[in-house]
C-alpha positions, 0 to 999 in steps of 0.5 A: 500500500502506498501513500498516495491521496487515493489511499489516503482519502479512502481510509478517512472514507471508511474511518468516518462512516460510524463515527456517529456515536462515540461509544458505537464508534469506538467499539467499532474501532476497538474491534478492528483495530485490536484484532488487525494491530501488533499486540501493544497497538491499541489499548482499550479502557472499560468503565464496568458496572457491578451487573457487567462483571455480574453478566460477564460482560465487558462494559462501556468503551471509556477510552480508545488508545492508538499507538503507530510510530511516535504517535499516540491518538487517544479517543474519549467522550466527555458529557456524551461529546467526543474527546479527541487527543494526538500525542507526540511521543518518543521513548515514553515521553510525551514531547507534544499533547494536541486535542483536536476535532474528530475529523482531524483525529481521524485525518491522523490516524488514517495517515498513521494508518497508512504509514504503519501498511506500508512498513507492515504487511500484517497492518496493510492486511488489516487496513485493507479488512477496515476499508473494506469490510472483509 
C-alpha cells in the first residue's frame, strides 16, 4: 500500500462512516483495530458496572488508545461529546499533547494508518479488512 491521496482519502472514507456515536464508534474501532494491530497497538479502557462483571460482560468503551510510530491518538467522550487527543511521543515521553476535532483525529490516524501498511504487511492486511469490510 502506498501513500498516495487515493489511499489516503479512502481510509478517512471508511474511518468516518460510524463515527456517529462515540461509544458505537469506538467499539467499532476497538474491534478492528485490536484484532488487525501488533499486540501493544491499541489499548482499550472499560468503565464496568457491578451487573457487567455480574453478566460477564465487558462494559462501556471509556477510552480508545492508538499507538503507530511516535504517535499516540487517544479517543474519549466527555458529557456524551467526543474527546479527541494526538500525542507526540518518543521513548515514553510525551514531547507534544494536541486535542483536536474528530475529523482531524481521524485525518491522523488514517495517515498513521497508512504509514504503519506500508512498513507492515500484517497492518496493510488489516487496513485493507477496515476499508473494506472483509
Amino acid at each position: 500500500m502506498t501513500d498516495s491521496p487515493a489511499d489516503f482519502h479512502l481510509v478517512a472514507a471508511a474511518l468516518r462512516q460510524d463515527a456517529a456515536d462515540v461509544t458505537t464508534y469506538a467499539a467499532v474501532l476497538t474491534g478492528t483495530l485490536a484484532e488487525a494491530l501488533p499486540p501493544g497497538c491499541v489499548t482499550v479502557e472499560r468503565a464496568r458496572t457491578l451487573a457487567d462483571k455480574m453478566r460477564g460482560r465487558d462494559g462501556q468503551v471509556r477510552r480508545l488508545v492508538v499507538r503507530l510510530g511516535d504517535r499516540t491518538l487517544s479517543l474519549s467522550a466527555q458529557h456524551g461529546s467526543p474527546v479527541a487527543e494526538v500525542h507526540h511521543e518518543v521513548r515514553g515521553v510525551v514531547l507534544s499533547r494536541d486535542r483536536v476535532s474528530l475529523d482531524a483525529w481521524l485525518e491522523t490516524l488514517a495517515r498513521e494508518l497508512v504509514t504503519h501498511a506500508d512498513a507492515n504487511a500484517r497492518a496493510a492486511q488489516a487496513l485493507r479488512r477496515l476499508v473494506t469490510g472483509l
